[in-house]
C-alpha positions as CSV (number, residue, x, y, z in Angstrom):
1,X,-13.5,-9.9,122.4
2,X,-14.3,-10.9,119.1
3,X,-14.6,-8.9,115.2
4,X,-15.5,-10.2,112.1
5,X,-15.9,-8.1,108.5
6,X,-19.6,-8.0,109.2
7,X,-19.5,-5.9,112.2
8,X,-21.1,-2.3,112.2
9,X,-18.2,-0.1,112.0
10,X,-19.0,2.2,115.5
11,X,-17.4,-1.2,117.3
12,X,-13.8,-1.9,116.8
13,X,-11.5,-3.6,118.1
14,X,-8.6,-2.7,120.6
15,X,-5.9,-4.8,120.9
16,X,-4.0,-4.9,124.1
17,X,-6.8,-5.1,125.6
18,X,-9.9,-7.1,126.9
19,X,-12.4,-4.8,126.2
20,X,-14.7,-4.1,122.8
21,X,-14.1,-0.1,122.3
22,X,-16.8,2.5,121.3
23,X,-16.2,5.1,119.1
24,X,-14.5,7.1,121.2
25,X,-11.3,4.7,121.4
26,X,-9.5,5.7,118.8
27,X,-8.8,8.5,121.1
28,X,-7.7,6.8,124.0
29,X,-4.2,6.9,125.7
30,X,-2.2,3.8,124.9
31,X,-3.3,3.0,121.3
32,X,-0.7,3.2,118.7
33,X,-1.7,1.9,115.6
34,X,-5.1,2.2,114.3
35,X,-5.9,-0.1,111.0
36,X,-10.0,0.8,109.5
37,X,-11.9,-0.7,106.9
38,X,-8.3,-1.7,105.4
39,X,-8.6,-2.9,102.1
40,X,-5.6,-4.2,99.5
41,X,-5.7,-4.7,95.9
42,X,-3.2,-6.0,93.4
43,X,-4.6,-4.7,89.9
44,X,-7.9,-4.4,91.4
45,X,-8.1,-7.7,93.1
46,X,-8.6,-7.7,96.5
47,X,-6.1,-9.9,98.4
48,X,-7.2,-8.2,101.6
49,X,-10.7,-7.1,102.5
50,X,-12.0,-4.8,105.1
51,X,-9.8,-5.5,108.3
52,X,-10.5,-3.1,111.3
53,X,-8.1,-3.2,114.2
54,X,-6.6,-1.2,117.0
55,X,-3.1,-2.3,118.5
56,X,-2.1,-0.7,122.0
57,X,1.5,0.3,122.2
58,X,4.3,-2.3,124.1
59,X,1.8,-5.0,123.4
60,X,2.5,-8.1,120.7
61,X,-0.3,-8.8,118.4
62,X,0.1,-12.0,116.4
63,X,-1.5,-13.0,113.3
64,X,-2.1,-16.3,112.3
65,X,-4.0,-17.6,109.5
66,X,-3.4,-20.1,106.9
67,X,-1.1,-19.3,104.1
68,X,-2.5,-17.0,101.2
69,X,-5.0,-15.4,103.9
70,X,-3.4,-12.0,103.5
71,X,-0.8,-11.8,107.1
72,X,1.7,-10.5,105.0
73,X,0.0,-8.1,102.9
74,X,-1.7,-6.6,106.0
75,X,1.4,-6.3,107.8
76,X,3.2,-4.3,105.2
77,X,0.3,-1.2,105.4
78,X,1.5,-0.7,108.6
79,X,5.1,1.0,106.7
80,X,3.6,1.0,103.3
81,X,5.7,-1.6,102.1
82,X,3.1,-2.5,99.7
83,X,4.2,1.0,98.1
84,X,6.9,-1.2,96.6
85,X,4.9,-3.8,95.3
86,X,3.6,-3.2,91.4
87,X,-0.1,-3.2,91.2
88,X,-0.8,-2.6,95.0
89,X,-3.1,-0.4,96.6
90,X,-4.2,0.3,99.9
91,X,-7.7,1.7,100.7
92,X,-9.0,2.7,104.3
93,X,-7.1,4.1,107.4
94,X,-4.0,3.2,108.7
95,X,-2.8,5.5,111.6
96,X,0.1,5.5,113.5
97,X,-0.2,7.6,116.9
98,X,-3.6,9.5,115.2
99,X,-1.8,9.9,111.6
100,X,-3.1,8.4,108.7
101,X,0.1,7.0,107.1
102,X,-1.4,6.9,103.5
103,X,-1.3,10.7,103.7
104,X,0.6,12.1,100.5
105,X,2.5,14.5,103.5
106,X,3.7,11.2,105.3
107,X,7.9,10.4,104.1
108,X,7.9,6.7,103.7
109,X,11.4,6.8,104.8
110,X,10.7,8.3,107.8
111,X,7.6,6.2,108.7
112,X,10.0,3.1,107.9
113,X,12.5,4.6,110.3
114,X,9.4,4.5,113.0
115,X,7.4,1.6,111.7
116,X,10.8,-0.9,111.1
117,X,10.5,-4.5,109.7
118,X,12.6,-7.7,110.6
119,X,11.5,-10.2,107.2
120,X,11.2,-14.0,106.8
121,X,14.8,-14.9,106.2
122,X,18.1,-12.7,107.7
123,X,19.4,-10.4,105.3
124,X,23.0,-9.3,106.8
125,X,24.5,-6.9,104.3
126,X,27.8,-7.4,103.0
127,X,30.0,-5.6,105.3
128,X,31.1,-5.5,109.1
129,X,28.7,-6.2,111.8
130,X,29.4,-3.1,112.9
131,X,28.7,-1.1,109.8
132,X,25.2,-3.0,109.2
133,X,24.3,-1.6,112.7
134,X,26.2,1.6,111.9
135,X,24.2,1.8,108.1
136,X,21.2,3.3,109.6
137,X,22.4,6.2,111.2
138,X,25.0,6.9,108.8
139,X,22.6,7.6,106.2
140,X,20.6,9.3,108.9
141,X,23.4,11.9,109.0
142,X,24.8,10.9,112.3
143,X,28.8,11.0,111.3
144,X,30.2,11.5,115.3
145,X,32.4,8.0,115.7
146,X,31.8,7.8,120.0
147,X,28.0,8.5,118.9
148,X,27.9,5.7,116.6
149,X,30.2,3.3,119.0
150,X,27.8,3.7,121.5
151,X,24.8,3.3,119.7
152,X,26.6,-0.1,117.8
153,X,26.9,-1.7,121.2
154,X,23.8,-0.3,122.5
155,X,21.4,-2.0,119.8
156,X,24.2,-5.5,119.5
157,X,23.1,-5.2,123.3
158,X,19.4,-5.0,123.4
159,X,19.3,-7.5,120.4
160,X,20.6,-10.0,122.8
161,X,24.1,-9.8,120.3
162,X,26.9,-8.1,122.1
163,X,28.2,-10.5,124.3
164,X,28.9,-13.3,121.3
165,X,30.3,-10.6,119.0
166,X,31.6,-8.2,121.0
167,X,35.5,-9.5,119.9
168,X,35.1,-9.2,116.4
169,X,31.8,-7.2,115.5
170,X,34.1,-4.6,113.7
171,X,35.6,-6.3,111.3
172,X,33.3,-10.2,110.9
173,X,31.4,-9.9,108.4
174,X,27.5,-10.4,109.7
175,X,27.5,-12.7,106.3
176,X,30.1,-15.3,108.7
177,X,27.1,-15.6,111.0
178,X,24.9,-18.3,111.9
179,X,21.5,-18.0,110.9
180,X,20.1,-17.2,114.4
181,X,22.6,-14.4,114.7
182,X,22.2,-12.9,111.5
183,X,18.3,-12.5,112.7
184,X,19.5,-11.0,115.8
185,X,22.0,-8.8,113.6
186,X,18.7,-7.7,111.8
187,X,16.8,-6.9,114.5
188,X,20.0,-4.6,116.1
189,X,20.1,-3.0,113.0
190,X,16.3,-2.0,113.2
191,X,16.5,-1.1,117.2
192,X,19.7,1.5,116.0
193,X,17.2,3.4,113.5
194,X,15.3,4.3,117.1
195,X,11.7,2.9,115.7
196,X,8.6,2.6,117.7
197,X,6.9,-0.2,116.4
198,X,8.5,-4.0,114.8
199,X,6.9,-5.6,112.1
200,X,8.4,-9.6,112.2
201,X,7.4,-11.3,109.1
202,X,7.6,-14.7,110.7
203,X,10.9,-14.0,112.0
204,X,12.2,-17.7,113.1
205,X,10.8,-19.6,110.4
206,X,14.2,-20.2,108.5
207,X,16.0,-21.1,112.3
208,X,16.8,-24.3,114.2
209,X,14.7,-24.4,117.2
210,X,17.3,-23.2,119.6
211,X,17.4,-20.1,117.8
212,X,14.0,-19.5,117.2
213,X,13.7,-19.6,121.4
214,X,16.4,-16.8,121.2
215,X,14.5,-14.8,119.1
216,X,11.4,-15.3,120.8
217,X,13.2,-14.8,124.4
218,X,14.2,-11.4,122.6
219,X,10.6,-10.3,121.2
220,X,9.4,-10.6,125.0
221,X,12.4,-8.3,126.3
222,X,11.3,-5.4,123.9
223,X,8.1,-5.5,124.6
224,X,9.0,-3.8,127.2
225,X,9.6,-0.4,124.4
226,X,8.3,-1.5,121.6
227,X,5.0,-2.7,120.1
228,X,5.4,-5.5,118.1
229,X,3.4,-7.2,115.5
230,X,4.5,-10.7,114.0
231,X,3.2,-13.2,111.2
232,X,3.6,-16.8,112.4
233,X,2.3,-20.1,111.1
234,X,3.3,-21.7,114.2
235,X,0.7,-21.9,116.6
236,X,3.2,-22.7,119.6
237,X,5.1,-19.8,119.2
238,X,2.2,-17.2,119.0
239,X,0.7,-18.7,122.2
240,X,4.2,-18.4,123.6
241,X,5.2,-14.8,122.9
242,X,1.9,-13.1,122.0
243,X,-0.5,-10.6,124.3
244,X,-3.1,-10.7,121.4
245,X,-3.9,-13.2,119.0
246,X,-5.5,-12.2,115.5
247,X,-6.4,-15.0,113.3
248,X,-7.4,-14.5,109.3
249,X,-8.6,-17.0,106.9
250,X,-10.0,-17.2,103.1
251,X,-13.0,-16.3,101.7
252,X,-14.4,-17.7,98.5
253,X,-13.1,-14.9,96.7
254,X,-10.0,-15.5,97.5
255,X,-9.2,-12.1,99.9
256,X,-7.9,-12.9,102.9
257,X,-10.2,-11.5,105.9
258,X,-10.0,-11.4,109.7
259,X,-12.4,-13.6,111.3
260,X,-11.3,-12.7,115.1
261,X,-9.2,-11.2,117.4
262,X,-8.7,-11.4,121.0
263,X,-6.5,-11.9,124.3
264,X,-4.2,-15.1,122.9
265,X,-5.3,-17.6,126.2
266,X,-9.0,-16.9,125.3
267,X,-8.0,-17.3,121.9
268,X,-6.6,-20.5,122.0
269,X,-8.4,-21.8,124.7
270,X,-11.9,-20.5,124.0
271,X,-12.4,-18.7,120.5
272,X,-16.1,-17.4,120.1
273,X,-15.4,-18.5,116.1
274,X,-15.7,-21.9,114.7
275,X,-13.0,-20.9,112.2
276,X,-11.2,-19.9,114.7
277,X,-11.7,-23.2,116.4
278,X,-10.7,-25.3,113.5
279,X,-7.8,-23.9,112.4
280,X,-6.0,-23.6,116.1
281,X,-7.0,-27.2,116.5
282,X,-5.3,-28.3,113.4
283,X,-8.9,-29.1,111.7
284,X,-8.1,-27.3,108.3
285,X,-5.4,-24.6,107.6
């Protein structure tokens, strides 16, 4: 399963799968996010060119690529962070269950409620453990204290948390955390705003290695309920927690590009690109 920018449009790609969809699978149970001729700008320059991709829900897509090959920048269409960037804009489809995002009727709050985003390096706020997972709902209108208890320890919990906070989390600061926690803090405080997809913006980069296999040990448990895109430059850890592997370069314009995508064993055992070859092989990149 292979696309590159040069492919007719009636031939996408689904990831999730092993299969080349016709046009028809936009349509098809199971896909979640739908990404078509996407194309970003900053003041007219593209940094991202014509990327078409579909991602089936509870799957993890990675995307690997050297750096300045446009990961990032893709990643934030999917909750229009780019909204927030001066001099950004976003042409093409982005659809989350069948809606176009880019819609002027879409609420970017809400679609960053659904669509949330774990970034690079942990950023606890200043308060209580408890009242970073608590800060979501709270602003959410949810005010009921046994609610928000529940829902505290639910997401400390299911961010693999609870059990080394569970003593203090109301009054530690998530600041008085290790690095590795304060990720896992992050990522409870995401799970408590009830979204359907996680964007990870290379999520372990900033951790020791024993915490980055926490956090990856933790991306496979909510794949059970979540889909899950990450950026990562490590190639070990994409062949490690990934279902699909998507690999973008550089062209000579500078625009980053996707050259393929595919099932990550085939990728990284048998990529139909030489790109795709060189880079995983340590070649250039």
């Amino acid at each position: 399963m292979t696309t590159t920018i040069a492919q007719p449009a009636i031939r996408r790609v689904e990831v999730g799968t092993s299969k080349v969809a016709d046009e028809t699978a936009s349509t098809a149970a199971g896909i979640k996010i739908t990404a078509e001729h996407v194309w970003v700008k900053y003041n007219g320059k593209a940094a991202v060119r014509d990327v078409t991709v579909e991602i089936r829900e509870r799957s993890i897509l990675a995307l690997i690529g050297p750096s300045g090959s446009g990961k990032s920048t893709f990643l934030r269409c999917f909750n229009r962070m780019n909204d927030l960037i001066p001099g950004a804009s976003v042409e093409g489809d982005v659809c989350l269950d069948g809606e176009n995002v880019q819609d002027q009727g879409v609420s970017a709050v809400e679609l960053r409620r659904r669509v949330g985003m774990v970034f690079q390096r942990p950023n606890p706020f200043p308060m209580s453990i408890y009242e970073n997972v608590a800060y979501g709902p709270r602003r959410r209108g949810m005010g009921d204290k046994a609610r928000l208890d529940d829902l505290v320890e639910t997401s400390l919990k299911r961010a693999a948390l609870w059990d080394e906070v569970k003593d203090d989390f109301r009054k530690k600061s998530g600041l008085a955390l290790s690095g590795g926690q304060q990720q896992r803090l992050c990522i409870a405080r995401v799970l408590a705003t009830d979204p359907e997809v996680i964007l990870m913006d290379e999520p372990a980069s900033a951790l020791d290695p024993v915490s980055t296999l926490r956090i990856e040990e933790l991306m496979r448990e909510l794949r059970e309920q979540y889909t899950i895109v990450i950026v990562t430059h490590n190639m070990q850890q994409a062949a490690r927690v990934s279902d699909i592997t998507a690999f973008f370069t550089m062209g000579e314009d500078r625009a980053g590009y996707l050259v393929e995508v595919g099932a990550t064993g085939r990728m990284f055992t048998n990529p139909t690109e030489r790109l795709t070859e060189d880079y995983i092989s340590g070649r250039f990149g």
